[in-house]
C-alpha positions as CSV (number, residue, x, y, z in Angstrom):
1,X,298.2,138.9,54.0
2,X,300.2,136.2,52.5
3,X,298.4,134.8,49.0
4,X,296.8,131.1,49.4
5,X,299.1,128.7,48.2
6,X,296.6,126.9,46.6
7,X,295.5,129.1,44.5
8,X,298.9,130.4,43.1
9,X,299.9,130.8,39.4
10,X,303.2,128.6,38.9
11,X,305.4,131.2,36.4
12,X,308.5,129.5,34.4
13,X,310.7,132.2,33.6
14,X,312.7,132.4,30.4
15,X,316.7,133.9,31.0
16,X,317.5,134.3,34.7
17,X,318.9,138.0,33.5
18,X,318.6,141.4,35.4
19,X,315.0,141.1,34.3
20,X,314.4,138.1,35.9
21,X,316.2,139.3,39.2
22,X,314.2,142.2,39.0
23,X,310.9,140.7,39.1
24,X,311.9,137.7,41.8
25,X,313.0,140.9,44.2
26,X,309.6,142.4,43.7
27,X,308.0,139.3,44.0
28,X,309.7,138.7,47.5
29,X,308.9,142.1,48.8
30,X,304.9,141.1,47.5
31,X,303.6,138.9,50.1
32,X,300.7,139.1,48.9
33,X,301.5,137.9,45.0
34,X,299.5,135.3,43.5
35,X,302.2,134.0,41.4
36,X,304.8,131.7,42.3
37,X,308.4,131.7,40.4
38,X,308.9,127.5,39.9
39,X,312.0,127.5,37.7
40,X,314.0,129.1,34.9
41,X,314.7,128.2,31.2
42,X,318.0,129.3,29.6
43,X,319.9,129.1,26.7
44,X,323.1,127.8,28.1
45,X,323.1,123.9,29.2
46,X,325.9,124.8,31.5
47,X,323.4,127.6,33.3
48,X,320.8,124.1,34.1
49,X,320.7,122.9,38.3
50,X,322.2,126.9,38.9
51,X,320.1,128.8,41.2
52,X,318.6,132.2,41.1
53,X,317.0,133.9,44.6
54,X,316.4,130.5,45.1
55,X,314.8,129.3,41.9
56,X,316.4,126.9,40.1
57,X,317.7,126.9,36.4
58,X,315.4,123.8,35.1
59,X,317.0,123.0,31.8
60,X,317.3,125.6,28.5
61,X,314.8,127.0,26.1
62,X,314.8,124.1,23.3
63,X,313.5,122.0,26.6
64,X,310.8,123.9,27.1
65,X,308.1,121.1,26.0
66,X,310.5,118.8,28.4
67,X,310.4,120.7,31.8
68,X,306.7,122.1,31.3
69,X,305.6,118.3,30.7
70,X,307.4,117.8,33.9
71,X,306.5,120.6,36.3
72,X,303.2,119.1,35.4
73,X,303.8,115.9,36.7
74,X,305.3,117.0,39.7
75,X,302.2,119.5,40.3
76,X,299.7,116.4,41.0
């Protein structure tokens, strides 16, 4: 049974690495996961619009306070 996507935890990721592909592939194979992947920080500028497994690269870690204040925004 697929989580209620209203009650989903947003995650921000930090480093779209092996780790982070990791954890998106066992998040896909989930269905039933209560948190939902809604962007990446990285440390490269040039990494910011790429896209991992679908989730995109949203800026790098020194925006943190940035794309947080955002993804907030967005959210209501």
């Amino acid at each position: 049974m697929a989580a209620d996507p209203a009650s989903r935890v947003p995650v921000l990721l930090v480093g779209p690495g092996q780790e982070a592909d990791i954890y998106l592939r066992a998040l896909q194979r989930d269905s039933t996961s209560t948190y939902w992947p809604v962007g990446f920080l990285d440390t490269s500028p040039a990494e910011t619009g790429a896209m991992l497994r679908g989730v995109p690269v949203l800026g790098t870690t020194d925006e943190f306070e940035a794309v947080t204040a955002d993804l907030d925004r967005n959210r209501r």
